[in-house]
Backbone atoms as SQL, in Angstrom:
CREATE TABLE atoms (id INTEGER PRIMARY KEY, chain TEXT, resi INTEGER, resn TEXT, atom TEXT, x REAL, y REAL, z REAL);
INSERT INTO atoms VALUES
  (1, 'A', 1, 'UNK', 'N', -8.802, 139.254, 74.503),
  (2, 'A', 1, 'UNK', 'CA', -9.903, 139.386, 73.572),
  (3, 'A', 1, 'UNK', 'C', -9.447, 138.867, 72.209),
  (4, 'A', 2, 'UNK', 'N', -10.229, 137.681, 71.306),
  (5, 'A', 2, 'UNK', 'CA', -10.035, 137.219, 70.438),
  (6, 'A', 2, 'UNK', 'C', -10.019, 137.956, 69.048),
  (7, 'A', 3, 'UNK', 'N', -9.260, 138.554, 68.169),
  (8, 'A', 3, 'UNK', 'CA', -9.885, 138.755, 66.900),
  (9, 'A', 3, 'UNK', 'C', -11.355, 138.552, 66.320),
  (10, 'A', 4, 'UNK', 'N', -12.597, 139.508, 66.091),
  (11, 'A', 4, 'UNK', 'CA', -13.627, 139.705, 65.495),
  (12, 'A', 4, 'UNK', 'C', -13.361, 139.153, 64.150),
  (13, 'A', 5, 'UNK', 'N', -13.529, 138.287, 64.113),
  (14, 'A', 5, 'UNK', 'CA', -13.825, 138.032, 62.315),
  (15, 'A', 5, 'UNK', 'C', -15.263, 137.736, 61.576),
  (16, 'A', 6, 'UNK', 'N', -16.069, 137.525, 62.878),
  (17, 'A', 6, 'UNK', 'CA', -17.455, 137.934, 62.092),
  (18, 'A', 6, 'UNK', 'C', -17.921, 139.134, 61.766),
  (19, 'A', 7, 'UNK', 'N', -19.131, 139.088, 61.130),
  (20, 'A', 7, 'UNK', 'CA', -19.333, 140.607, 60.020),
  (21, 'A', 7, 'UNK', 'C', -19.767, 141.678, 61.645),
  (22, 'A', 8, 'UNK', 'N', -18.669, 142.608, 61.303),
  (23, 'A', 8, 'UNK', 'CA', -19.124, 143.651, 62.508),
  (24, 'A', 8, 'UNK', 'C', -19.126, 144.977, 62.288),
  (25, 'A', 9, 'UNK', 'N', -19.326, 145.162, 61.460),
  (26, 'A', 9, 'UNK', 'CA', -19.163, 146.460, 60.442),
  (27, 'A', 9, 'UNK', 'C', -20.862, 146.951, 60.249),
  (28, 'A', 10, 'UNK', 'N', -21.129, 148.116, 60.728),
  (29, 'A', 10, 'UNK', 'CA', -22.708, 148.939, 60.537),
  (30, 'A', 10, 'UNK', 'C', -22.910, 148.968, 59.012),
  (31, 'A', 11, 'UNK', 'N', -23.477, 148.122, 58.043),
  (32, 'A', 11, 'UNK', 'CA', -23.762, 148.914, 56.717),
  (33, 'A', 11, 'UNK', 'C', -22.466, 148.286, 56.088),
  (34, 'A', 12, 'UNK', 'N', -21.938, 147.001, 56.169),
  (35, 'A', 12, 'UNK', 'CA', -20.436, 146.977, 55.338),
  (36, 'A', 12, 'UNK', 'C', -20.652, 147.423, 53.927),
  (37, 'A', 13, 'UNK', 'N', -21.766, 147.269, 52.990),
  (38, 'A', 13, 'UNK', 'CA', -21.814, 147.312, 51.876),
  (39, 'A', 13, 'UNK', 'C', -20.939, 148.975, 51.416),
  (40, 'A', 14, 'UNK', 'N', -22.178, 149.579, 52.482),
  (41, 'A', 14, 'UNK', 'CA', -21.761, 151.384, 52.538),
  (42, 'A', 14, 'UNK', 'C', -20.471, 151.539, 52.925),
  (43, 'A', 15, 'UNK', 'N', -19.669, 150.844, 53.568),
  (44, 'A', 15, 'UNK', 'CA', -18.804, 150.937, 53.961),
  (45, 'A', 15, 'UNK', 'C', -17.292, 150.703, 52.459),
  (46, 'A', 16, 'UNK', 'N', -17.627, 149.564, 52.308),
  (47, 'A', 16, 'UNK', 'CA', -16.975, 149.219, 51.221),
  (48, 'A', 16, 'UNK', 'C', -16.731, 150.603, 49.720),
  (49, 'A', 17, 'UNK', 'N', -18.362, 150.816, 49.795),
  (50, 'A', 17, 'UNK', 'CA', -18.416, 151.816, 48.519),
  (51, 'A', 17, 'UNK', 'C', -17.635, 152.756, 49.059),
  (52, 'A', 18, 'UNK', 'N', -17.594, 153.297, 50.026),
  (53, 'A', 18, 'UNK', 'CA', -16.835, 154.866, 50.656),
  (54, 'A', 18, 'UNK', 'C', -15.412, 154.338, 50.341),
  (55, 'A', 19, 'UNK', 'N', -15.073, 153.130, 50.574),
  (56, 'A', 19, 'UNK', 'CA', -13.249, 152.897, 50.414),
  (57, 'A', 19, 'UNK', 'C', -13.015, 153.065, 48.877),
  (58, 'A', 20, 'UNK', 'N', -14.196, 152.147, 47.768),
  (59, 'A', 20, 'UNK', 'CA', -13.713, 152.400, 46.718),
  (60, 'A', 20, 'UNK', 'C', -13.860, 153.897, 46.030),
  (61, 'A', 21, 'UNK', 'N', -14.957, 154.482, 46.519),
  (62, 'A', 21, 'UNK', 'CA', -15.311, 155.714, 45.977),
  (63, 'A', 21, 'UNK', 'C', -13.947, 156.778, 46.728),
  (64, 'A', 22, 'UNK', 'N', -13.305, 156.418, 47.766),
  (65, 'A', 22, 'UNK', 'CA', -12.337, 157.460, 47.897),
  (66, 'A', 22, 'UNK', 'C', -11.017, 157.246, 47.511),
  (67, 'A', 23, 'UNK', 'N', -10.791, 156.029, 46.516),
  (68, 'A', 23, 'UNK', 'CA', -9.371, 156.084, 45.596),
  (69, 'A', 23, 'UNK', 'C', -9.947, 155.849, 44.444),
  (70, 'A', 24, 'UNK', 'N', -11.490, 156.447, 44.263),
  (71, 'A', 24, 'UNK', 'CA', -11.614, 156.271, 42.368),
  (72, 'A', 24, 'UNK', 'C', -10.818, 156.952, 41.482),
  (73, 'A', 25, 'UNK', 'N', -10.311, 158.452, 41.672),
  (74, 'A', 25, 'UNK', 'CA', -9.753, 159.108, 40.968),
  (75, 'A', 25, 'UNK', 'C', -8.176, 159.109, 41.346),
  (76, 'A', 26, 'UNK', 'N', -7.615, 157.919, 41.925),
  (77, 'A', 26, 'UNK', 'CA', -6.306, 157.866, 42.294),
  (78, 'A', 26, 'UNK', 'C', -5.486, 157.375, 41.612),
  (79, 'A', 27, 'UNK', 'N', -3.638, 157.259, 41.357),
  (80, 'A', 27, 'UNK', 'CA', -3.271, 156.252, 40.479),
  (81, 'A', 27, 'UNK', 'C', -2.911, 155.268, 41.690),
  (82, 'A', 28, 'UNK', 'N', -2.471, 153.849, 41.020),
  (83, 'A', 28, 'UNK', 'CA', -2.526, 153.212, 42.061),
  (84, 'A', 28, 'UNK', 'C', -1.700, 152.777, 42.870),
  (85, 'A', 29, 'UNK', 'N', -0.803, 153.694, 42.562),
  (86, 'A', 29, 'UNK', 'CA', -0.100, 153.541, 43.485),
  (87, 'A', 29, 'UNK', 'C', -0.049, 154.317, 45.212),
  (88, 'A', 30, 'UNK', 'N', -0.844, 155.375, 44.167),
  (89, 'A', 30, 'UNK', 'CA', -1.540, 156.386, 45.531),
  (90, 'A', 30, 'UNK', 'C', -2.315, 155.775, 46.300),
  (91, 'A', 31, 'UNK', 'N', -3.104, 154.426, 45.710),
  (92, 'A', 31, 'UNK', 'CA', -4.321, 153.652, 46.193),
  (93, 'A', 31, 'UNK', 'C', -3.624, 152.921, 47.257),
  (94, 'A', 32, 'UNK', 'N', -2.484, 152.168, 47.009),
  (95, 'A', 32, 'UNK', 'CA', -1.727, 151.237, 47.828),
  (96, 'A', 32, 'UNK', 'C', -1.174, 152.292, 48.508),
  (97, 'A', 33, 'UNK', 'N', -0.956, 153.516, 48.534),
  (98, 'A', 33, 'UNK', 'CA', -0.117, 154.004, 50.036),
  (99, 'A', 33, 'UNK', 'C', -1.300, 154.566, 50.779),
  (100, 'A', 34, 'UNK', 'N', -2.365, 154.564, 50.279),
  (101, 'A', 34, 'UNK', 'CA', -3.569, 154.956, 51.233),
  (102, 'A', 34, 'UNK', 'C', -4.090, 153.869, 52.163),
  (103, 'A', 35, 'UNK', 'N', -4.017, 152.469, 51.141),
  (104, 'A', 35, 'UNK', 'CA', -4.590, 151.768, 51.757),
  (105, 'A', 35, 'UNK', 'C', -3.191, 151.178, 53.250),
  (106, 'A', 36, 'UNK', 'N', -2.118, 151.826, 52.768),
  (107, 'A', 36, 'UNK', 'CA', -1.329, 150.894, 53.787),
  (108, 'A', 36, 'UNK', 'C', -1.424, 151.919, 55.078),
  (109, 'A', 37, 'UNK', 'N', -1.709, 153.272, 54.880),
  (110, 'A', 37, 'UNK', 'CA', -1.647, 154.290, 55.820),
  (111, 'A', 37, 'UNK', 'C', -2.897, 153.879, 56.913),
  (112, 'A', 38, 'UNK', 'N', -4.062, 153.388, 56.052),
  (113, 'A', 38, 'UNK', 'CA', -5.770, 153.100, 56.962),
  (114, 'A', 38, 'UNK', 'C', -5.089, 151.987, 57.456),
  (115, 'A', 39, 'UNK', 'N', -4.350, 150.852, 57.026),
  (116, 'A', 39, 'UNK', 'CA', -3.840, 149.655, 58.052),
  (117, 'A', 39, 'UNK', 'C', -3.158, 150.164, 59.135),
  (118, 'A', 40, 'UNK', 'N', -2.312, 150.824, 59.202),
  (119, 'A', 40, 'UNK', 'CA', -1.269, 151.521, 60.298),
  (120, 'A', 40, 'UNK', 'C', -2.366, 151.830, 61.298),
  (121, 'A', 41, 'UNK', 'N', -3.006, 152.812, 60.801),
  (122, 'A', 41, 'UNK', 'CA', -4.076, 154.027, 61.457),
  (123, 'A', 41, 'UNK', 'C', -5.229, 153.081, 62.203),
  (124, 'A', 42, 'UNK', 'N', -5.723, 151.664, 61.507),
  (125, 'A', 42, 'UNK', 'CA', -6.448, 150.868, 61.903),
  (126, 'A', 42, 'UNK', 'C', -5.579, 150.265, 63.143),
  (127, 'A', 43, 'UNK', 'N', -4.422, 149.585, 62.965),
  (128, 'A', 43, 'UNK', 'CA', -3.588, 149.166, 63.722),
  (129, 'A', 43, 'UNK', 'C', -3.488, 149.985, 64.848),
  (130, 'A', 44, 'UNK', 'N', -3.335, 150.993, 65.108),
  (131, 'A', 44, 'UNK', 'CA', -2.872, 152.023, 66.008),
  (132, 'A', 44, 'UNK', 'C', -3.813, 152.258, 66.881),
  (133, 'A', 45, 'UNK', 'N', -5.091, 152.007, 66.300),
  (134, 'A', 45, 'UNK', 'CA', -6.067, 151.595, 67.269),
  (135, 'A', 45, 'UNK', 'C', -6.555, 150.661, 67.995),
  (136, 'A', 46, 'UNK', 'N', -6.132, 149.907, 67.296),
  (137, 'A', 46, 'UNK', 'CA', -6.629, 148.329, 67.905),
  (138, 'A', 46, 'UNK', 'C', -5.468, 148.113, 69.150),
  (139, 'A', 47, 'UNK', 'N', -4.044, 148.787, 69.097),
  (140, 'A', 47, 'UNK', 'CA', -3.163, 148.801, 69.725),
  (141, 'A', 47, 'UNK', 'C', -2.478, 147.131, 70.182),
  (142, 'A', 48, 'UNK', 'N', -3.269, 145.837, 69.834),
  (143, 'A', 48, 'UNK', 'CA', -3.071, 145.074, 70.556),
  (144, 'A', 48, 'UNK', 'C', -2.413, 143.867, 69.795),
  (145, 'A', 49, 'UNK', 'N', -0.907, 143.857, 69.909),
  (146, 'A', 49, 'UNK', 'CA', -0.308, 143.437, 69.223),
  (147, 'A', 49, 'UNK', 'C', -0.530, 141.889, 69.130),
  (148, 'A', 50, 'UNK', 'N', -1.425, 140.919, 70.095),
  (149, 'A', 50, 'UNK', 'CA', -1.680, 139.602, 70.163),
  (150, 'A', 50, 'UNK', 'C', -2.598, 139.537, 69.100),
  (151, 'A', 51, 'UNK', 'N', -3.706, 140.426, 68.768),
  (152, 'A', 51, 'UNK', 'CA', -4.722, 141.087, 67.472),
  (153, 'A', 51, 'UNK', 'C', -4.460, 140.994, 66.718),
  (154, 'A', 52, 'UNK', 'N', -2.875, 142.153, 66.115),
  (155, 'A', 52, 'UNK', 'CA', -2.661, 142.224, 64.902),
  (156, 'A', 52, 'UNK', 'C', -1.949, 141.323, 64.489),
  (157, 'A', 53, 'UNK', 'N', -0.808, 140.377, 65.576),
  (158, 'A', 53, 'UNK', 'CA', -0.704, 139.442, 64.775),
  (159, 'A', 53, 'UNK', 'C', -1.741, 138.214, 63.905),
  (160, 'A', 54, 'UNK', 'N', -2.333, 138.283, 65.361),
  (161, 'A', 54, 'UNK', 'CA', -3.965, 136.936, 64.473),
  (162, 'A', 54, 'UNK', 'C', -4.230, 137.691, 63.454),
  (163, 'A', 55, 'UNK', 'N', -4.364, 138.883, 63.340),
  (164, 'A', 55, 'UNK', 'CA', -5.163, 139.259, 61.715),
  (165, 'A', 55, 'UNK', 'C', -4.202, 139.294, 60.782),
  (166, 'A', 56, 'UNK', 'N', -2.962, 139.440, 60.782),
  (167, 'A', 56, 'UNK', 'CA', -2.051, 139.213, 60.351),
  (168, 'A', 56, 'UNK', 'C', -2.121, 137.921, 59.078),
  (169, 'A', 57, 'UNK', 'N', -2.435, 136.773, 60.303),
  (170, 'A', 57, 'UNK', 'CA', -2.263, 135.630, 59.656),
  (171, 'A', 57, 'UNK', 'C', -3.561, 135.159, 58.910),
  (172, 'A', 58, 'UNK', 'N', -4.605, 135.520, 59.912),
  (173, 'A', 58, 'UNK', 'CA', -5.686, 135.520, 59.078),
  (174, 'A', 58, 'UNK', 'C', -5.752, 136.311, 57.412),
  (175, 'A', 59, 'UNK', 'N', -4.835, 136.949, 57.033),
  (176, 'A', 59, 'UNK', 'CA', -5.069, 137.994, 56.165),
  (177, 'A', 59, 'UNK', 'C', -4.172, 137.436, 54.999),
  (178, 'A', 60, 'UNK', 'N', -3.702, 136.130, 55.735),
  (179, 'A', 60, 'UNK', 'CA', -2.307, 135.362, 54.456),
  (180, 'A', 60, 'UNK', 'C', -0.787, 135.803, 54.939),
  (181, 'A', 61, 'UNK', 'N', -0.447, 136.436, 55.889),
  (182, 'A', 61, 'UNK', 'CA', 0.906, 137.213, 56.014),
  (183, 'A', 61, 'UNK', 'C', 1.302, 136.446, 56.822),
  (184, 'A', 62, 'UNK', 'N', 3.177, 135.962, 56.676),
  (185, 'A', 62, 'UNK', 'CA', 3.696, 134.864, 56.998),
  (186, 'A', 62, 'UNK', 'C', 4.085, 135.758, 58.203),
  (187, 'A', 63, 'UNK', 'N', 3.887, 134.979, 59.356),
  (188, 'A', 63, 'UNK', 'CA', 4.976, 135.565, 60.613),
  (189, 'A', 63, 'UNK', 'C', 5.730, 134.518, 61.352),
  (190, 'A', 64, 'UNK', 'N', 6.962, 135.323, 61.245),
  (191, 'A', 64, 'UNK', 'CA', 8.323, 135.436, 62.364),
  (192, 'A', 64, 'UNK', 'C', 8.583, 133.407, 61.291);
């Protein structure tokens, strides 16, 4: 199964506001260990390491 990179998200807009509205009152560094914890946690679901590499690269991140 190929990486989804078209819009597949219910409501992305709503979606978006809930990410920024839940590190508004954060510093930011708290922001960056939240956001790296939802990548893991996202990752961990997707489980499929042929996936995360494509999004990987899709995302700018140099591999191997």
């Amino acid at each position: 199964m190929p990486l989804e990179t078209k819009l597949n998200i219910a409501d992305p807009d709503g979606f978006y506001q809930e990410l920024i509205d839940s590190q508004r009152d954060m510093e930011e560094a708290d922001a960056e260990l939240m956001n790296c914890k939802l990548v893991l946690l996202l990752a961990n679901h997707i489980g499929d390491r042929d996936i995360l590499r494509e999004a990987l690269k899709h995302a700018g991140g140099r591999i191997g």
